[in-house]
N, C-alpha and C positions, 0 to 999 in steps of 0.2 A: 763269481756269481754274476749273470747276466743284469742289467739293468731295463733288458729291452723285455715287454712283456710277453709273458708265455701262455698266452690262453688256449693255443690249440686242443690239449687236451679237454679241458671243458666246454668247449664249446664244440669241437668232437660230437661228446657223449650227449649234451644237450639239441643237439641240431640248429645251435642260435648261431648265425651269423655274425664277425667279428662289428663289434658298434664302429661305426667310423664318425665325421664329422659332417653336417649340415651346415651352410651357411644358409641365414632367413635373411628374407627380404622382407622390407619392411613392413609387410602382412604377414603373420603368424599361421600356420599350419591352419587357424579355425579365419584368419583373413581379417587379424587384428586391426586395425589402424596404431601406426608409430608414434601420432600424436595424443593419443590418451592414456591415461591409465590404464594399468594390468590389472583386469579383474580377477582375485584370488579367492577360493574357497578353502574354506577348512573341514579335513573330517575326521575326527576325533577333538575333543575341546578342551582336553587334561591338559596339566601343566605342563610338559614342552609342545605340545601343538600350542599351545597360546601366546606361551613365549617366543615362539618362534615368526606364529605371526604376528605378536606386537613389532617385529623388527620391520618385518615388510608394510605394517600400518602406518609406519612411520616413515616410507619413501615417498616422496612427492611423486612417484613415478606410479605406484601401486593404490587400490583400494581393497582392504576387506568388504566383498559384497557376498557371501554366503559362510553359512556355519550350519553344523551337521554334526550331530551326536543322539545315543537314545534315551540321556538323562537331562532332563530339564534344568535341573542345577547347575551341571555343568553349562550349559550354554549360556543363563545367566550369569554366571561367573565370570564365563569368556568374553562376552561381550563388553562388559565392565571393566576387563586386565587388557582387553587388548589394544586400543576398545575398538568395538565393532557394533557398535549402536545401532546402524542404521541397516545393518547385514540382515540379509533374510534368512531364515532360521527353517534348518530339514531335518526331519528325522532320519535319515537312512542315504546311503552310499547311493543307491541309485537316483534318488531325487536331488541330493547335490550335483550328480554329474550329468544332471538334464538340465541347470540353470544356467543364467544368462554368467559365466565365466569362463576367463581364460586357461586358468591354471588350476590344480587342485592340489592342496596339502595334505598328504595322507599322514595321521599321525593316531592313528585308531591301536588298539594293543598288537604287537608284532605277529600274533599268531593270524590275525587276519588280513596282514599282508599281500601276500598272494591273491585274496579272492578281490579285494580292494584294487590293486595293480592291474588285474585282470580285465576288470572294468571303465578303471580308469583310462588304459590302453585302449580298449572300443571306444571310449569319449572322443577322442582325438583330441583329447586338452591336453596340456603340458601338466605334467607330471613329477613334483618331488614329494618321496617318501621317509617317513622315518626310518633310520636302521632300528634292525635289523632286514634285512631282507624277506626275512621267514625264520620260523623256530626248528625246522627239522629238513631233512633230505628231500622229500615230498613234496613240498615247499618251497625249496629252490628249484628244482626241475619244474614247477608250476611256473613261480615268474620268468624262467627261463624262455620257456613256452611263450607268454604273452610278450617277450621282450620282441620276438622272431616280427609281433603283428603292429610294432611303435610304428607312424606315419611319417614320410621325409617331412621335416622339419621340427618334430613333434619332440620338445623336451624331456627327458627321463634322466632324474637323475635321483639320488640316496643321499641322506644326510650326511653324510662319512665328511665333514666340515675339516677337518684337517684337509682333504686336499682343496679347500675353495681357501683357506687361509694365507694371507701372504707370505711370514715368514715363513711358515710351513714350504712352502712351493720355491721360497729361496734356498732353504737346507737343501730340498730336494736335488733343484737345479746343480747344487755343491756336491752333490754326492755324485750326480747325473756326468758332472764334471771331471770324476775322478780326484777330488782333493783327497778323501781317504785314502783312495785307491778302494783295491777290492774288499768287499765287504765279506769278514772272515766270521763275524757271528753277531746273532741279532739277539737283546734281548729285552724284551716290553713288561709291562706292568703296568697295572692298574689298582693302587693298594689306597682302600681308602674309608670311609664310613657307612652308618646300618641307610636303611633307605626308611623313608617316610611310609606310614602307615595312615591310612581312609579308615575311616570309621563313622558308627551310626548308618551304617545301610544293612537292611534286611539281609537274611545269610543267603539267599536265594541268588545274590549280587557280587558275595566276594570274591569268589576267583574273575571278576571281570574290573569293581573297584580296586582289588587290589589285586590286578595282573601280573605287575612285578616279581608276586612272591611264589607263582607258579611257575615250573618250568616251562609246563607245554605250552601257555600262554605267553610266557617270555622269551623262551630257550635259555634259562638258567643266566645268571650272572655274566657267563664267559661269552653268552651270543647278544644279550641286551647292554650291555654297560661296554665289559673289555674287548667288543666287535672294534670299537676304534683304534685301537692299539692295533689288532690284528689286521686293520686297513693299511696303516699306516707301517707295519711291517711289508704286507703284499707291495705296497706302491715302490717303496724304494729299492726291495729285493729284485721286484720283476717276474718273481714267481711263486706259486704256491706250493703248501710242503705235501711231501706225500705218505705220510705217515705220524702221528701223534701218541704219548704217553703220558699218563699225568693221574691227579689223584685230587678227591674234594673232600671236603667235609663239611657237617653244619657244627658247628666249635659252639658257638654263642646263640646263634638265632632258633630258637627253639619254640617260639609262640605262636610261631604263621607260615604255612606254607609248605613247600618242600624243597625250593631252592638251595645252593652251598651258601658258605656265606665266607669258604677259605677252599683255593685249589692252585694247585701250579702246572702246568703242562709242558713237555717237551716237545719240538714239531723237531722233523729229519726235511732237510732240504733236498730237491733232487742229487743235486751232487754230494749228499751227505753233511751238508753243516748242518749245523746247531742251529735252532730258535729257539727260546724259551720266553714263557710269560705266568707271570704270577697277578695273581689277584684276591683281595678280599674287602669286605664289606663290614669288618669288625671296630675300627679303633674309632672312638671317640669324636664327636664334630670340635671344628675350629683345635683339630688334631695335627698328627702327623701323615703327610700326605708324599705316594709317587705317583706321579699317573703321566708314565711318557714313555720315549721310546731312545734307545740305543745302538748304535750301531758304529761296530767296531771295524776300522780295514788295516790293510799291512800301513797304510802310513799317516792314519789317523783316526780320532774318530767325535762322532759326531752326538750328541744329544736332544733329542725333540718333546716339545710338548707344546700346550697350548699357553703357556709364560713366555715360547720363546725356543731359543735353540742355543745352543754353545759348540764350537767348532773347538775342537784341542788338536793342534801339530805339534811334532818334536823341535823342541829345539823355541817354540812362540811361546807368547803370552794366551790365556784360552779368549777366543774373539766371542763375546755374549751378545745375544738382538733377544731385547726384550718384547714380548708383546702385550700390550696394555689394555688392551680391549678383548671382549668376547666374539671369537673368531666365526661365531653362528652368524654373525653380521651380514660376512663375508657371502655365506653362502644365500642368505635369504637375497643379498641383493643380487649374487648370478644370477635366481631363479626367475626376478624381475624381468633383469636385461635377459635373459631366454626369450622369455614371454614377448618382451617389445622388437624381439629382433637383435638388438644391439649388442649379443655372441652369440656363436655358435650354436647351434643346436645340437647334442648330442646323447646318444644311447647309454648310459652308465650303466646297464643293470649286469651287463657279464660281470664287468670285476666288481661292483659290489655282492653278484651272488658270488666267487669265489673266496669274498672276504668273510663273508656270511659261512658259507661254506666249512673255511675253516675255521671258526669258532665253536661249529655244530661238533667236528671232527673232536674236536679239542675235550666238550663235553661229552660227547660217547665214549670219546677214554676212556675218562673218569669216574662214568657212570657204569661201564663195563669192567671196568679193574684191566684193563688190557690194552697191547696195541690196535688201533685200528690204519687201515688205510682208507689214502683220498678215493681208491676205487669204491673200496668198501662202503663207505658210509655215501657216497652220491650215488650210489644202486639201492641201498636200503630203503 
């Protein structure tokens, strides 16, 4: 299995050009100055957009200077957890990406993705999104589209935090290296507990408070939650699979929504290997948890997740790097140093639509009782 990435086919079918790299100068795409702070917006104010920018509130490098959601609650909440006191407060996608900021944090529910991304891209701001990419086919050929219109030097990148993580990017590099050798079968999961329910809001409200529990608004469990695992298989395989099998159920969850809450998939790799990943949302908190990734070659193999990583050869002791910290860190402070210049600038959105991609893939399985292919469902 190649390690070197194979986008041509999707980016083929989409007409996007492969992303390369930017270097910025120390004026930003909108003509930053190096020596101030990165001004960041938020738009969506739930709980991982807040979280995530409490990280970047916390860089002496960055400011929370705008915040953007359509619930008032939410915003004084956010403002308070993140904190962003002093942040100007917008109702709507467009009037955050008219104010005085650098960058925008898109963390609004995944099904509006796309039309946020779209926007965002006409800004000329720097650009990170929540994963998913999008919840359906539609959706990724939409951001695909707007990825074609990012501006040289113009940030774009997808939360898929495993690859902004150190240890992460050192397994990689191991694997990059050849220490397994070839990688003969991959297999991920994301086995873990129920998710948090909103309540007290008018019913007029719930499939947007509690987005999660809708497919269409999430893209089901396998494209909102287990999309990281599926990143972090594309990143280290180097390619995407072209065909998927698998099966869902709702076992337990039976009060809200339509989501699975238990499915496992098979993906067929171009050259025919195996990929599998299982997931579910059933067992008990401060429970039994796997949430990592696999990957087996003829002369070793290797284990990933956000604890860390463990390397096993024949014949050694197994080498473990722990990691101690929330590797979201990582990525909020890339998006800084974007912003100020101080790396690269670059286009992420091909291979996080890919990764997105096949998550979606994974769910039409399932939802279909049948095989699909990667043709299939990115024409659908």
């Amino acid at each position: 299995m190649s390690t070197e990435t194979n986008r041509r086919d999707l980016i083929k079918a989409a007409g996007v050009a492969a992303a390369g790299w930017t270097i910025i100068k120390p004026e930003s795409v909108r003509g930053y100055p190096a020596n101030e702070r990165a001004k960041i917006g938020l738009l969506g104010t739930g709980r991982r957009g807040s979280r995530v920018t409490g990280y970047m509130a916390k860089n002496p490098d960055a400011e929370v200077a705008a915040l953007a959601d359509i619930y008032d609650d939410q915003l004084e909440l956010a403002k308070e957890s993140i904190p962003a006191k002093e942040a100007q407060i917008y109702k709507s996608a467009e009037a955050i990406l008219d104010a005085d900021i650098d960058g925008i944090y898109i963390a609004t529910p995944p099904y509006l993705h796309p039309e946020h991304f779209e926007k965002a891209v006409a800004s000329g701001k720097h650009i990170m999104m929540e994963k998913p990419a999008a919840v359906d086919p539609a959706g990724i050929r939409r951001v695909l589209a707007a990825g074609k219109k990012v501006k040289p030097g113009q940030m774009v990148m997808v939360d898929f935090q495993q690859r902004f993580g150190k240890d992460y990017k050192e397994a990689f590099a191991r694997v990059k290296r050849g220490e397994i050798g070839e990688i003969g079968m991959i297999r991920t999961a994301w086995i873990g507990t129920d998710l948090p329910r909103r309540s007290g809001h008018p019913a007029s409200e719930e499939k947007i408070r509690n987005w999660l529990f809708y497919w269409e608004n999430s893209g089901d469990i396998i494209v909102e939650q287990s999309c990281h695992n599926i990143d972090v298989a594309r990143w280290f395989s180097g390619v995407h699979p072209v065909a998927a099998s698998g099966y869902g159920h709702r076992t337990f969850r039976t009060d809200i929504g339509n989501i699975v809450d238990t499915f496992a998939v098979n993906y067929k790799l171009p050259d025919g290997r195996v990929y599998t990943h299982s997931g579910n949302q059933i067992n008990p908190r401060a429970s039994y948890r796997d949430v990592g990734e696999y990957f087996m070659g003829k002369l070793g193999t290797i284990t990933t997740s956000r604890q860390g990583y463990t390397l096993y050869l024949e014949g050694q002791k197994p080498l473990v790097k722990e990691t101690k910290y929330d590797i979201t860190q990582d990525a909020a402070a890339h998006f800084v140093k974007a912003i100020r210049g101080e790396v690269p600038a670059e286009n992420g959105i091909v291979e996080s639509a890919e990764s997105t991609l096949t998550a979606i893939m994974g769910r039409i399985a399932y939802q279909k009782g049948r095989e699909v292919t990667w043709d299939e469902v990115f024409n659908m």
